[in-house]
C-alpha positions as CSV (number, residue, x, y, z in Angstrom):
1,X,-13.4,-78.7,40.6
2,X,-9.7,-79.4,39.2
3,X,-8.1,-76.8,38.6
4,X,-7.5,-75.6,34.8
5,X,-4.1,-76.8,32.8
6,X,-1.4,-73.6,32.8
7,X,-1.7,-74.3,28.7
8,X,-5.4,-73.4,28.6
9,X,-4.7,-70.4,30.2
10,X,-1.6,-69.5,28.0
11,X,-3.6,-70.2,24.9
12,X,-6.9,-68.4,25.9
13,X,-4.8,-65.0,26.7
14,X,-2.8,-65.6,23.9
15,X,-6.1,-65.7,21.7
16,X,-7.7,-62.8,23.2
17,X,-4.4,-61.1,23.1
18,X,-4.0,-60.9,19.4
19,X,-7.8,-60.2,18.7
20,X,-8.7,-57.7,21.7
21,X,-5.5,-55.5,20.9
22,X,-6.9,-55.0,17.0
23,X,-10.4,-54.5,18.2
24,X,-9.0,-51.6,20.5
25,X,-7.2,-49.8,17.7
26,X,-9.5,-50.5,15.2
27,X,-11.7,-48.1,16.6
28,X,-9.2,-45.2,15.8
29,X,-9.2,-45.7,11.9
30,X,-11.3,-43.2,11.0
31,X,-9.9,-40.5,13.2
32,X,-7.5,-37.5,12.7
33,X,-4.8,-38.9,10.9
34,X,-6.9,-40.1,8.0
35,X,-9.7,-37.3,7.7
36,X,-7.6,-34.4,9.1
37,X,-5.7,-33.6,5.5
38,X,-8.9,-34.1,3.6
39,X,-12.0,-32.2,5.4
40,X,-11.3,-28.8,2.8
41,X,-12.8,-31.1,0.0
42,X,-15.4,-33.2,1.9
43,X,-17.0,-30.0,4.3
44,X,-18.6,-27.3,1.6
45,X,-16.9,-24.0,1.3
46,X,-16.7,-21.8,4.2
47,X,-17.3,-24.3,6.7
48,X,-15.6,-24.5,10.1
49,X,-13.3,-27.5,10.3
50,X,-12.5,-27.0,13.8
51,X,-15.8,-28.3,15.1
52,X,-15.7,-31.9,12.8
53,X,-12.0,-32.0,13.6
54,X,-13.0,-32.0,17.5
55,X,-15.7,-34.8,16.8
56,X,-13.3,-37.0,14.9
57,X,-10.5,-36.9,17.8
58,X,-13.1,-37.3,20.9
59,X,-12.1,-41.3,21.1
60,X,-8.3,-40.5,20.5
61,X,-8.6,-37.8,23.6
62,X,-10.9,-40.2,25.6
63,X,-7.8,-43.1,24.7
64,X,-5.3,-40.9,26.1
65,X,-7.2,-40.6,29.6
66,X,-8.3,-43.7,29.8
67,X,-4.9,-46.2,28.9
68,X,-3.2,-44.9,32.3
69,X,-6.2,-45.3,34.4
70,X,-7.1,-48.5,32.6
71,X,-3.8,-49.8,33.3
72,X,-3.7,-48.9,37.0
73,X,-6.8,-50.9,37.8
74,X,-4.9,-54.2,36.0
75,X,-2.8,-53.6,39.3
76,X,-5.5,-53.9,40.9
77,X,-7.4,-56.3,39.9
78,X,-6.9,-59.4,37.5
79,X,-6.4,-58.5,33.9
80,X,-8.9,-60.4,32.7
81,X,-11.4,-58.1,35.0
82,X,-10.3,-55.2,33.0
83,X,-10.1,-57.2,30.2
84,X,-13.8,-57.7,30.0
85,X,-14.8,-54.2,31.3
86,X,-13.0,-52.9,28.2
87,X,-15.3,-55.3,25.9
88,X,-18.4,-54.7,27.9
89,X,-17.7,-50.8,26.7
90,X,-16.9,-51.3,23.2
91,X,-20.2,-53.5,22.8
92,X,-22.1,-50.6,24.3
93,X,-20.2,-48.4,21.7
94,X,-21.5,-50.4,19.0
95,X,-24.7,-51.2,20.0
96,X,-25.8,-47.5,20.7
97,X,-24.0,-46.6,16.9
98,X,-26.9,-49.2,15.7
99,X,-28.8,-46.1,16.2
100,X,-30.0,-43.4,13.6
101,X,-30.0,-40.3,16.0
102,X,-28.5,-39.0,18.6
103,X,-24.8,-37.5,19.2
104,X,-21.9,-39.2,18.3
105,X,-19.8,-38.0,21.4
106,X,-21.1,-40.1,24.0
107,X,-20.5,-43.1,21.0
108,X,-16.6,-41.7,20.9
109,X,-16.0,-41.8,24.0
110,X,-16.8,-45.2,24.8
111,X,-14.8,-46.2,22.2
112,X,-11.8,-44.3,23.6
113,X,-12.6,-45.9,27.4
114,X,-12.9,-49.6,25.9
115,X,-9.7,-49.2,23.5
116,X,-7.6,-47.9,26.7
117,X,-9.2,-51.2,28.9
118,X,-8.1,-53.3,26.2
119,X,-4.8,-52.3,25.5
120,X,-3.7,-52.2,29.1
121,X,-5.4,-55.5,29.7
122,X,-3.6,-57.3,27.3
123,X,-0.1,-55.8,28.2
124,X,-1.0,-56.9,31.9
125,X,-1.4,-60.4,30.7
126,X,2.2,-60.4,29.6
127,X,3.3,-58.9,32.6
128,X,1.1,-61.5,35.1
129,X,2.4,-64.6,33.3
130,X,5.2,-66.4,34.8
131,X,8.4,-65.8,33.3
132,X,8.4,-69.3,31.4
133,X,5.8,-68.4,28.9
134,X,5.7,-64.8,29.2
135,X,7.5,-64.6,25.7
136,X,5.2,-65.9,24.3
137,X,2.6,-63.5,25.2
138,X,5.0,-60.7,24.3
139,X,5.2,-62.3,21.0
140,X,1.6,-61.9,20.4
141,X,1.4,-58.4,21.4
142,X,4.0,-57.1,19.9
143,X,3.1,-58.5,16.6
144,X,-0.6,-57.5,17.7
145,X,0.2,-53.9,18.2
146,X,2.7,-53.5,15.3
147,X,0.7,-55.4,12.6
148,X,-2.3,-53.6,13.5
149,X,-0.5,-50.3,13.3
150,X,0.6,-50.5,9.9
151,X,-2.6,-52.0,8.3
152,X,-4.9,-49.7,10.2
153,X,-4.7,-47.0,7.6
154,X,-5.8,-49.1,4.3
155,X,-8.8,-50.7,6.7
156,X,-10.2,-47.2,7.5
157,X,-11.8,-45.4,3.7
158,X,-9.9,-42.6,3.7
159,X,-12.7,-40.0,2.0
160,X,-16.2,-40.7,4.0
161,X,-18.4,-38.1,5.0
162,X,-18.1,-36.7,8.1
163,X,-21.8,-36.9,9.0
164,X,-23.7,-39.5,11.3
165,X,-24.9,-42.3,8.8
166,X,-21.3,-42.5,7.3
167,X,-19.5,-42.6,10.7
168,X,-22.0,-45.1,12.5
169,X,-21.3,-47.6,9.0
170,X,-17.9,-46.7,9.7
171,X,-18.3,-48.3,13.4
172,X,-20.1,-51.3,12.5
173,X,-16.6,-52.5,10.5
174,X,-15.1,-54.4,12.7
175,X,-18.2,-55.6,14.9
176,X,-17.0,-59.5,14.0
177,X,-13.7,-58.7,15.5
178,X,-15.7,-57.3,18.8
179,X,-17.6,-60.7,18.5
180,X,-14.6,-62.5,18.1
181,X,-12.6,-60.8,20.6
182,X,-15.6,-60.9,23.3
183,X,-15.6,-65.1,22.7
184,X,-12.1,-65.2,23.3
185,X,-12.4,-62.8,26.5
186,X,-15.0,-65.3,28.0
187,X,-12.8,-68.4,27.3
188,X,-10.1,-66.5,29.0
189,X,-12.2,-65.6,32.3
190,X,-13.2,-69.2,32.0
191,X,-9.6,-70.5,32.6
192,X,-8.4,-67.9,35.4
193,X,-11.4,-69.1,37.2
194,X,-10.6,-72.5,37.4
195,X,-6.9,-72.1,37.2
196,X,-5.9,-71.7,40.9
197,X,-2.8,-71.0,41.1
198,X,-1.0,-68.0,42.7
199,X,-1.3,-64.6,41.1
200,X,0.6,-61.8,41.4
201,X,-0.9,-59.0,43.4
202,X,1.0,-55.2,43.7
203,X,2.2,-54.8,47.7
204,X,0.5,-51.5,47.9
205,X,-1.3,-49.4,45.6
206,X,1.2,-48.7,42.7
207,X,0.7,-45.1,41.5
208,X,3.6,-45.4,38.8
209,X,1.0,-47.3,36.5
210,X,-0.8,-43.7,36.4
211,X,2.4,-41.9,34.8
212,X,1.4,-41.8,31.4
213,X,-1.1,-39.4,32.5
214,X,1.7,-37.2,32.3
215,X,1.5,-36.8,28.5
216,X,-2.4,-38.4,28.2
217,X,-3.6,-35.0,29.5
218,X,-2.1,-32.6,27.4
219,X,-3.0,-34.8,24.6
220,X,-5.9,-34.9,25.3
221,X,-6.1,-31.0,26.1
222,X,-4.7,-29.9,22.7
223,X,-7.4,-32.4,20.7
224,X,-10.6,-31.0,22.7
225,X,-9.1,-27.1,22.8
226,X,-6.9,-27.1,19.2
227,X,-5.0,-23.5,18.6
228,X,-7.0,-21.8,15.7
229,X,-3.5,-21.5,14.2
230,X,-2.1,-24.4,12.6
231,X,1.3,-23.6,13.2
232,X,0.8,-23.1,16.7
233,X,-1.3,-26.4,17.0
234,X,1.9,-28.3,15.5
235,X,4.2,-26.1,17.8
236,X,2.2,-27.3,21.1
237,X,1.8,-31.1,19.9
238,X,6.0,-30.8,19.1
239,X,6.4,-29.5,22.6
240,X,4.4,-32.3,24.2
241,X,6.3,-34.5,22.3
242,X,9.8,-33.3,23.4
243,X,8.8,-33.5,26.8
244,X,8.0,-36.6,27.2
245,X,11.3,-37.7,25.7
246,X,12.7,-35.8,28.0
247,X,11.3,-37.3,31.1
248,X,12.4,-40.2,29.7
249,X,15.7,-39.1,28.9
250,X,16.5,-37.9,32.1
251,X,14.9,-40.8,34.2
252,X,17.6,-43.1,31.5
253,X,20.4,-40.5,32.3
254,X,19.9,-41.1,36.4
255,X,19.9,-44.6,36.1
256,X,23.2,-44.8,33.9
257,X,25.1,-42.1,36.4
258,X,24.1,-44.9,39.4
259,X,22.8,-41.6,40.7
260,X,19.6,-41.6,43.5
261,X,18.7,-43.6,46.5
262,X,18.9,-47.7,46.1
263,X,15.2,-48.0,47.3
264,X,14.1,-45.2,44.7
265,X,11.7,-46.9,42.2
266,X,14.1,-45.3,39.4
267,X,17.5,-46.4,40.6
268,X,19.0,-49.2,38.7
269,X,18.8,-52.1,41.4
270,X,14.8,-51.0,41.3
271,X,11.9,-51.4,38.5
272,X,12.9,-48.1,36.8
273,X,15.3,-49.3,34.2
274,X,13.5,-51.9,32.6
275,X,10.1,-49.4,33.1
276,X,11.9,-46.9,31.2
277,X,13.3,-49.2,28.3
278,X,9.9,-50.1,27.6
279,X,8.6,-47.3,28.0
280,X,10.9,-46.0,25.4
281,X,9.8,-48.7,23.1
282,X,6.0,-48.4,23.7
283,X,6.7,-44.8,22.9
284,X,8.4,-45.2,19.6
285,X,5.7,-47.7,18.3
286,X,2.8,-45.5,19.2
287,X,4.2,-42.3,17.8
288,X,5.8,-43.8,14.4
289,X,4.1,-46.2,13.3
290,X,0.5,-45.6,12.3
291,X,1.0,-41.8,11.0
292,X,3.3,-43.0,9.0
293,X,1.6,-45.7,6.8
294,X,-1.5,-42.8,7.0
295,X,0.9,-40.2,5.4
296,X,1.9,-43.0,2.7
297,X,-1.3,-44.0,1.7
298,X,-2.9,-40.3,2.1
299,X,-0.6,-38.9,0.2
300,X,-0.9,-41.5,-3.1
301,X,-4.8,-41.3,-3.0
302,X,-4.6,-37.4,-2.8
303,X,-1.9,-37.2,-6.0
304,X,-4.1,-39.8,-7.8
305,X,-2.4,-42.7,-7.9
306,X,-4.2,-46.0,-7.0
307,X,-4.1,-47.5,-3.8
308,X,-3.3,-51.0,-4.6
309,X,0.3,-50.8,-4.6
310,X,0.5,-49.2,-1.6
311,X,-2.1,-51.5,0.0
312,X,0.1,-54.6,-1.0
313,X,3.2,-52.9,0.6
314,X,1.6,-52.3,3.6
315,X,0.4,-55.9,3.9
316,X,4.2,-57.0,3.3
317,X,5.7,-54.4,5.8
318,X,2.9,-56.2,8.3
319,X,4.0,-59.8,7.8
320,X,7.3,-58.4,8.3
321,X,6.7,-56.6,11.3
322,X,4.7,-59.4,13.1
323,X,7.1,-61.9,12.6
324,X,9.7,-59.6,14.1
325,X,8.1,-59.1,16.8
326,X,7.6,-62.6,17.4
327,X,11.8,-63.4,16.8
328,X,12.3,-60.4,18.9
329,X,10.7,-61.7,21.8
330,X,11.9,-65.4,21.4
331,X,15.4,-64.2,21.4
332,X,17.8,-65.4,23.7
333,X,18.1,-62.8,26.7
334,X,21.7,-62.5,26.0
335,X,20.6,-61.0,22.6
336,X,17.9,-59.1,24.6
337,X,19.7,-55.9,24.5
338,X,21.5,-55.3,21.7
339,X,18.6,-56.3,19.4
340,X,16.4,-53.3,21.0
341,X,18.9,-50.7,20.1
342,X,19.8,-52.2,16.8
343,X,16.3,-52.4,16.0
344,X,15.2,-48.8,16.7
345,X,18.0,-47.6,15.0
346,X,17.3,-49.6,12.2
347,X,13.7,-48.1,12.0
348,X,15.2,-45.0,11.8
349,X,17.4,-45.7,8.6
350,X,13.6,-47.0,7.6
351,X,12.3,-43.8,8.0
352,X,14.9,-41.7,6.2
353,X,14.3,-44.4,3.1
354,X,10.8,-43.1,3.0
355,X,11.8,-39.9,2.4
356,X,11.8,-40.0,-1.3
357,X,7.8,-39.6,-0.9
358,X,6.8,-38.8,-4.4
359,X,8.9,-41.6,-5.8
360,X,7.4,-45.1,-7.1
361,X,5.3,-47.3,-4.7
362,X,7.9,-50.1,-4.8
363,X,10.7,-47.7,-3.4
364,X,9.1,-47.2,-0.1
365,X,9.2,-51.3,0.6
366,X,12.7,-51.3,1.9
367,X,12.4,-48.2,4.1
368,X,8.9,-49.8,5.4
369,X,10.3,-53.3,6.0
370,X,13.0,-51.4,8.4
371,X,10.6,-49.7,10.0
372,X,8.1,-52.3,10.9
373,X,10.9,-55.2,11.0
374,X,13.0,-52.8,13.6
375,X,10.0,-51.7,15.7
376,X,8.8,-55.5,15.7
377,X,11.7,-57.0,17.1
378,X,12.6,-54.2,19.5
379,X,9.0,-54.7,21.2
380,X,8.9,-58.1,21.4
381,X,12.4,-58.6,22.6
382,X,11.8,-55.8,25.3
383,X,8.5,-57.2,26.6
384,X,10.0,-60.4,26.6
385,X,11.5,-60.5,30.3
386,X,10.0,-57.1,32.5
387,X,7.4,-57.5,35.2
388,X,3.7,-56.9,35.3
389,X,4.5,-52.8,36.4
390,X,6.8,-52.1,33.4
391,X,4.2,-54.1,31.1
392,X,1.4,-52.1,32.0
393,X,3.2,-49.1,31.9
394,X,3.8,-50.1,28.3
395,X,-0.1,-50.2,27.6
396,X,-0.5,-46.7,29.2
397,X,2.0,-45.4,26.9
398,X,0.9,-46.7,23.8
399,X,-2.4,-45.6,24.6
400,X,-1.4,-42.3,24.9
401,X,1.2,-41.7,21.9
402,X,-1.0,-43.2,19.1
403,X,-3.1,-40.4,19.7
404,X,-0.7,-38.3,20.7
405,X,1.1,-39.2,17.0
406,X,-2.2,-38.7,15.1
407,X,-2.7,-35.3,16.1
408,X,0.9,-33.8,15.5
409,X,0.9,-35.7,12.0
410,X,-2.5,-34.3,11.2
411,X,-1.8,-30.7,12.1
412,X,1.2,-30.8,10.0
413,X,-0.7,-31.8,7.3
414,X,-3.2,-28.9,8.3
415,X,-0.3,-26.7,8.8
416,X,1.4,-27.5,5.3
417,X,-1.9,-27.2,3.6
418,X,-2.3,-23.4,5.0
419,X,1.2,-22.0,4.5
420,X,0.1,-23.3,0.8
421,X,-2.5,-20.8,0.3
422,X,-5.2,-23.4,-0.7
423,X,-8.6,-23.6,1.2
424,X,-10.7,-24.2,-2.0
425,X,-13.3,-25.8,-1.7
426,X,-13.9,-28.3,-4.8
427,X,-15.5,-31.8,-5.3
428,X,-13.3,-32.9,-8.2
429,X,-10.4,-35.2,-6.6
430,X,-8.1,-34.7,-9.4
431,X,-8.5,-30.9,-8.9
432,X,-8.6,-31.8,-5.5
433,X,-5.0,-33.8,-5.6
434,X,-3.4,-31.2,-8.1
435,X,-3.8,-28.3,-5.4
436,X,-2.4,-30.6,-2.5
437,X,-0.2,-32.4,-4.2
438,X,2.9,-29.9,-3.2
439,X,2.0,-29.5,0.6
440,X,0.9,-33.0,0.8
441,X,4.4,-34.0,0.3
442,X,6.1,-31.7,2.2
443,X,4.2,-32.2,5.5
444,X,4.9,-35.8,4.4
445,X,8.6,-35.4,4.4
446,X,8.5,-32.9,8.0
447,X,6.9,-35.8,9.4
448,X,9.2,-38.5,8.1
449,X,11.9,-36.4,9.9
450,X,10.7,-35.8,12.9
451,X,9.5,-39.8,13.4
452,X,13.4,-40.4,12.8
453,X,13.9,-38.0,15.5
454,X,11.7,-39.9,17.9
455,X,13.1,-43.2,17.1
456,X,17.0,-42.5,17.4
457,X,16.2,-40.7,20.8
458,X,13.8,-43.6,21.6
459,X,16.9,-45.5,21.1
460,X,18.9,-43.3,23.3
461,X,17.1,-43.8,25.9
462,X,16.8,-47.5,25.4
463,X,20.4,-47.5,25.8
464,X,20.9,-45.6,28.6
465,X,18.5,-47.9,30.7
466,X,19.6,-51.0,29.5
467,X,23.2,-49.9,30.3
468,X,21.9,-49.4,34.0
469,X,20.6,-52.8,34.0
470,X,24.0,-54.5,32.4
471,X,26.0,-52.5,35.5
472,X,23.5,-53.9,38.2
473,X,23.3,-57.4,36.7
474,X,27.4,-57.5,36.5
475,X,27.3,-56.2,40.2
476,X,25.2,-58.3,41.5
477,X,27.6,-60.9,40.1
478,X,30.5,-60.2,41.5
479,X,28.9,-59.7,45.0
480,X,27.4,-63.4,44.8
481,X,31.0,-64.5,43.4
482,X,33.0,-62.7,46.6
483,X,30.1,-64.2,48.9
484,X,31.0,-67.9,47.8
């Protein structure tokens, strides 16, 4: 048998690419972020939240296990091996939804194992392609990933019931994407069958794929066992937050000082400062991005104002975001670096143009465009040129701060709504709006901060590794210039 053209390949993983990474977040719509602010008026009065809350976050934990380990075994074996492990789950998912009994758990957590396969699958495909066409692929999961992020909210209906019936309709959305994403899976097994060229293989059995796990088991801790008290729920959710930064602030500061042994895997002639870049990134885009359009859209629904305008702002900031993600990553490298931190900061001054949350519709499109369009290019042009470690590494992390970002926005919308004084029960949505409308803003605004936060140190860090990188790369320079 001949062996397959490199194009087929590039187009069949770019294909299942930009379909498997929607299909694997798409899952998540209908979890804490959305629901979280509104169970007081959906459960009837007197009824404990805790245990619907803990059923609506059992795929965001199981995501936050799974992405690490998921991304690990793409070390191990092909991508496209995981790849369709991760599809093979999500069909069970939806298959057993099809049901009218049983728990929804077992359902959940499925979900949450096939979302993690997927997303680390498709960020080892970037990292296993050969550096030629590897932006290309970065292109598509970047604007994959960000255009998914920001849409998510306004696919997800933001006021079902929490029961069974409504949250099996509520899986069996996006079963064409599933069908679509499983066609394109095949196609790509197909191709890396018959394409027999050289693959790259780890030299031994890389445990710094697993670091994510890191922050993926407190998340996922804090989701299955939440404090009783709000306040404490967003204090330990803050706390997680801050330190992972700081694990990746110090890892950034060691590599910039030139401190640690040459052979350490975080010294800057190793993998670490390019791992800890886009780790930085991955981080920022999980964390920011789909809490944010959540507390946007939330937050007009619950003041009674119609969702339309919002909806077509979100499909704009979208566009924008997946075409920057695409420029980002087709950059020249000697634009690589610059355009990271420029674009992270950028997000930030995004952010802070949100902040105005009660104002009209059409005054959150700039600070949106920023956000998405800085995020966007930032990803793209940081995936565009690391290995198949620092990729994968990228999938873990995402996988882990999306939920990680749902949970700390939705308990500050929880925490917000208590200091308020309002548990009422009603069924009326005006009534319903007029008593959250205060609180509702405010945890809106806490939030806003708090992302801006995470993006300028997210750009810190980005700085400090790609600083490490610029020093090596001039080094090594210099020592081929004397050698001539």
């Amino acid at each position: 048998m001949a062996p397959a053209r490199p194009g087929l390949s590039v187009v069949c993983s770019v294909l299942a690419i930009v379909s498997a990474v929607p299909l694997a977040l798409a899952g998540l719509t209908q979890q804490l972020s959305g629901l979280l602010p509104l169970l007081p008026s959906i459960l009837p009065a007197g009824a404990d939240l805790r245990p619907s809350i803990r059923l609506l976050v059992v795929a965001t934990a199981v995501l936050a296990l799974a992405a690490p380990v998921a991304g690990w075994l793409s070390r191990l074996l092909p991508p496209w091996v995981v790849l369709l492990a991760g599809l093979v789950t999500v069909s069970a998912a939806y298959g057993l939804s099809g049901r009218s009994s049983g728990s929804l758990e077992p359902i959940l957590a499925l979900q949450g194992i096939g979302a993690g396969c997927l997303l680390a699958a498709t960020a080892a495909l970037v990292g296993a392609a050969s550096a030629h066409v590897r932006p290309v692929l970065a292109a598509g999961w970047a604007a994959a990933v960000v255009g998914t992020l920001i849409l998510l909210p306004r696919h997800s209906v933001l006021v079902p019931g929490p029961s069974g019936t409504s949250r099996r309709a509520q899986l069996g959305q996006s079963a064409w994407l599933l069908g679509v994403a499983a066609l394109f899976g095949l196609a790509l097994a197909a191709a890396s069958l018959a394409d027999r060229r050289s693959r790259l293989h780890p030299r031994r059995i890389d445990l710094t794929a697993l670091l994510p796990l890191a922050v993926g088991i407190p998340v996922a801790a804090l989701a299955w066992w939440p404090p009783a008290a709000p306040g404490r729920a967003v204090a330990l959710a803050v706390a997680v937050l801050l330190l992972a930064l700081g694990v990746l602030a110090v890892v950034a500061i060691r590599l910039s000082t030139g401190t640690g042994s040459a052979a350490a895997p975080w010294s800057a002639d190793g993998r670490g400062a390019v791992g800890t870049a886009t780790a930085a990134v991955a981080f920022v885009a999980g964390v920011v991005l789909l809490p944010t359009a959540y507390g946007l859209l939330t937050v007009r629904q619950l003041r009674g104002d119609g969702v339309t305008p919002i909806t077509v702002l979100l499909v704009l900031a979208a566009l924008v975001g997946v075409v920057a993600g695409v420029l980002g990553a087709l950059l020249p490298e000697g634009r690589r670096r610059e355009v990271i931190v420029f674009g992270l900061l950028a997000a930030a001054v995004g952010t802070l143009g949100l902040l105005p949350v009660a104002a009209a519709p059409a005054a959150a499109l700039p600070g949106l465009v920023l956000l998405t369009g800085g995020v966007g290019v930032a990803l793209g042009a940081v995936l565009r040129a690391v290995g198949p470690l620092a990729t994968v590494v990228a999938g873990g992390v995402l996988g882990v701060t999306v939920p990680l970002g749902n949970l700390l926005h939705g308990e500050i919308f929880t925490w917000q709504r208590a200091s308020s004084g309002w548990f009422a029960y009603t069924t009326d949505p005006l009534e319903a709006a007029r008593h959250f409308a205060v609180p509702g803003v405010s945890a809106q605004r806490w939030w806003l901060l708090l992302a801006t936060f995470v993006l300028v140190a997210g750009a810190a860090v980005a700085t400090l590794a790609l600083a490490a990188t610029t020093a090596r790369a001039e080094t090594d320079s210099v020592g081929s210039g004397a050698g001539r």
